[in-house]
matplotlib code that plots the C-alpha trace (Angstrom):
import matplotlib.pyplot as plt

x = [-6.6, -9.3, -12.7, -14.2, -16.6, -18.3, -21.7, -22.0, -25.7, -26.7, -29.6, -29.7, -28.4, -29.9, -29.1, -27.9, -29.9, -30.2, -28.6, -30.6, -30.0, -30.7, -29.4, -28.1, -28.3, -26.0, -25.6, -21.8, -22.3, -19.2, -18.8, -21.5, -23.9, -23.9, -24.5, -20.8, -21.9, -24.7, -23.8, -25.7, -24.2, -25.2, -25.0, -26.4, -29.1, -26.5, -28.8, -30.9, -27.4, -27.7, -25.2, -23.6, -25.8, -24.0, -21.2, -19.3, -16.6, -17.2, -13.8, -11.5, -8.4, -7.7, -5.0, -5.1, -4.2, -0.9, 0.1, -0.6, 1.4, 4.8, 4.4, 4.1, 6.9, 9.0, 8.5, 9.5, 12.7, 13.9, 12.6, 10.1, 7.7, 3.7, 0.7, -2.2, -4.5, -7.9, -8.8, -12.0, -14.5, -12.2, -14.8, -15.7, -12.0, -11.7, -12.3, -14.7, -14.8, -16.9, -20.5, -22.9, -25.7, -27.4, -31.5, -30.8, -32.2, -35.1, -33.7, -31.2, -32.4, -31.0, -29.9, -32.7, -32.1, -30.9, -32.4, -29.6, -26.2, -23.1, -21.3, -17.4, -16.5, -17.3, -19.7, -21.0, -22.9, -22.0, -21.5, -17.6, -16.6, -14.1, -13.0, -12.3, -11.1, -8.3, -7.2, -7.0, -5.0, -2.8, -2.1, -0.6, 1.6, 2.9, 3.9, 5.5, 7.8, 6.1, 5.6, 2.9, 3.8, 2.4, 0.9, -0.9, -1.7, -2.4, 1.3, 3.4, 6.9, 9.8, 13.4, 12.7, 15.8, 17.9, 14.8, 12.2, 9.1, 5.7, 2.2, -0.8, -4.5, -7.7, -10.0, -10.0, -7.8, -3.9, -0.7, 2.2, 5.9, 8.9, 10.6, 8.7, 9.5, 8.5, 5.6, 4.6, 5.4, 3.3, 0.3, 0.2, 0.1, -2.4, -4.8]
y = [1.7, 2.7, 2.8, 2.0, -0.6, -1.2, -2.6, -5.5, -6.0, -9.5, -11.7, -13.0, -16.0, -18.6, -18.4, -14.8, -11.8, -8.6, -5.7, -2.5, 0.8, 4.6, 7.9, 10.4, 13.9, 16.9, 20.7, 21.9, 25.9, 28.7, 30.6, 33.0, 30.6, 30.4, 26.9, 25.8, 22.0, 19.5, 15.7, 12.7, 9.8, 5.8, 4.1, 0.5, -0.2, -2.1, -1.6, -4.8, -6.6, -10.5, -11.5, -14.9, -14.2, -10.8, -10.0, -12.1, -9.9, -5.8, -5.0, -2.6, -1.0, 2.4, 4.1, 5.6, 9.2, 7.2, 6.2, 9.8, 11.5, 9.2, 10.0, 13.6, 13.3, 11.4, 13.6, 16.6, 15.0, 13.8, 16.8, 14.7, 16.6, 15.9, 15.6, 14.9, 13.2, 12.3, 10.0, 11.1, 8.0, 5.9, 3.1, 2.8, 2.1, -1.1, -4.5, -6.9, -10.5, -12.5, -11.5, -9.0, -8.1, -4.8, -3.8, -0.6, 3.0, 4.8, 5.9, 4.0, 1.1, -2.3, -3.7, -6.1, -9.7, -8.5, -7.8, -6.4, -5.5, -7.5, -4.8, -5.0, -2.7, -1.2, 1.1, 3.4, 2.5, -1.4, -2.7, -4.9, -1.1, 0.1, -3.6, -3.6, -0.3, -1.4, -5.0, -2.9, 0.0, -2.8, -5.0, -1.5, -0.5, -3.7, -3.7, -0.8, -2.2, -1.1, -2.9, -2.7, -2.9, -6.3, -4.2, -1.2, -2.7, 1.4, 2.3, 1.9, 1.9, 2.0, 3.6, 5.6, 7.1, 6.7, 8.5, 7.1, 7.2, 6.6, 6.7, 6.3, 5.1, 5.7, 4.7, 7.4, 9.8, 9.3, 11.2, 10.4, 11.7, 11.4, 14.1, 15.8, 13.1, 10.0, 11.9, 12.5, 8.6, 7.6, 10.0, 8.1, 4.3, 5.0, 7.2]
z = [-2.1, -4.2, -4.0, -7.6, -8.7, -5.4, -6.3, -8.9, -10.3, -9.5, -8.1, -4.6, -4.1, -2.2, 1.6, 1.6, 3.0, 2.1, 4.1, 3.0, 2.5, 2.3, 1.4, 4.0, 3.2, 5.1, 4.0, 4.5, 5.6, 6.0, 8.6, 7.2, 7.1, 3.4, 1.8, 0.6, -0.6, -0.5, 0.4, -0.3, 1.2, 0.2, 3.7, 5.1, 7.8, 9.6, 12.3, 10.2, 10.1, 12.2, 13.8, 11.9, 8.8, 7.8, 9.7, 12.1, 13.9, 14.0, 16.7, 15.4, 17.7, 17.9, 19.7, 23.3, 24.1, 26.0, 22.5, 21.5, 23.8, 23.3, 19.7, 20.0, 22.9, 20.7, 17.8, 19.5, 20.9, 17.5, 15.6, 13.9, 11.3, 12.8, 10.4, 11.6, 8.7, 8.0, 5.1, 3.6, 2.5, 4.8, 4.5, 0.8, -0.1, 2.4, 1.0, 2.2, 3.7, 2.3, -0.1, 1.0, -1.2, -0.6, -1.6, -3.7, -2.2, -3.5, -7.0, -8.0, -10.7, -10.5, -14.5, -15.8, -14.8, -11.6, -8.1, -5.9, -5.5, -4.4, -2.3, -3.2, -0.6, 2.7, 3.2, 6.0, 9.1, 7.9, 11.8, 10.2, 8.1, 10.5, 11.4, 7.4, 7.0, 9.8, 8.2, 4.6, 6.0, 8.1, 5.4, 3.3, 5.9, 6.8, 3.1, 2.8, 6.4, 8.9, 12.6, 15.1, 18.3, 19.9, 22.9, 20.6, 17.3, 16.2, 16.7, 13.7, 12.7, 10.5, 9.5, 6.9, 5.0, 8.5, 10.3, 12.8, 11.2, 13.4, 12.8, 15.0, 13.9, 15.0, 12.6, 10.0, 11.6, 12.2, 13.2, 11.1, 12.5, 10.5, 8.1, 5.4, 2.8, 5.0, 6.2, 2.5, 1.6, 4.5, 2.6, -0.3, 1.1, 3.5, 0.6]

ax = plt.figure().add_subplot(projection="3d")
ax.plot(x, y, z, "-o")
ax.set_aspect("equal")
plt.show()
């Protein structure tokens, strides 16, 4: 999963609204209060988004602390390695259903002949992102043999190498149990 080539210069076409946008800005201190990085973030004004027009279904599941706690029980009975993960620019790497066309920020130029952007991927504060994010991440690990259980579609899992290998989502952030290799394998399909 990959996030290149999310905006595609274009003109609007007839039917479709715009979803606009802006720039979010955040300072990353230390501990010392010493500034360590400065972010500027593209995100949509999915505050603007219509219901029907652009976006139809926003529900995404995320796993309970129940589903938590049998994972980390289960882990600890079978000697399972834990990693706990986060997966940094979660949204900009999920694909979208259907066109959305965005109005550029302040700043950034759309090509000649062109008057927005067709969005490829995901983006932040988009109201269907996490609904995205979760179909995308889904799809990978139900490739790579994984099952959900029918009751908690956020608990995954497989036999990996003769080992039980479970993961747990929620949203961005997930706990992956297995040994050190499957926990490793599980890294790479879900970055």
């Amino acid at each position: 999963m990959n996030g290149n080539n999310m905006l595609l210069p274009t003109r609007l076409p007839a039917g479709q609204k715009l979803v606009h946008t802006k720039w979010s800005y955040a300072i990353k201190y230390d501990t010392e209060g010493n500034i360590i990085k400065r972010k500027a973030r593209l995100v949509a004004q999915g505050f603007r988004q219509l219901f029907g027009v652009n976006f139809d279904e926003t529900y995404a599941p995320v796993t309970t602390m129940d589903t938590l706690r049998l994972v980390l029980a289960l882990s600890a009975q079978l000697g399972l390695t834990v990693h706990q993960m986060d997966v940094e620019t979660t949204f900009l790497n999920a694909e979208l259903d259907g066109e959305m066309y965005i109005k550029p920020p302040l700043g950034i130029e759309v090509p000649e002949k062109s008057n927005c952007f067709r969005l490829m991927k995901a983006l932040y504060e988009l109201k269907q992102s996490p609904r995205q994010w979760f179909k995308d991440v889904d799809s990978h690990l139900k490739q790579s043999n994984f099952k959900s259980l029918p009751n908690d579609p956020c608990l995954y899992y497989r036999q990996y190498q003769g080992t039980l290998n479970l993961i747990s989502l929620c949203v961005d952030d997930s706990v992956i149990a297995g040994t050190s290799d499957a926990v490793e394998s599980v890294k790479a399909i879900i970055c």
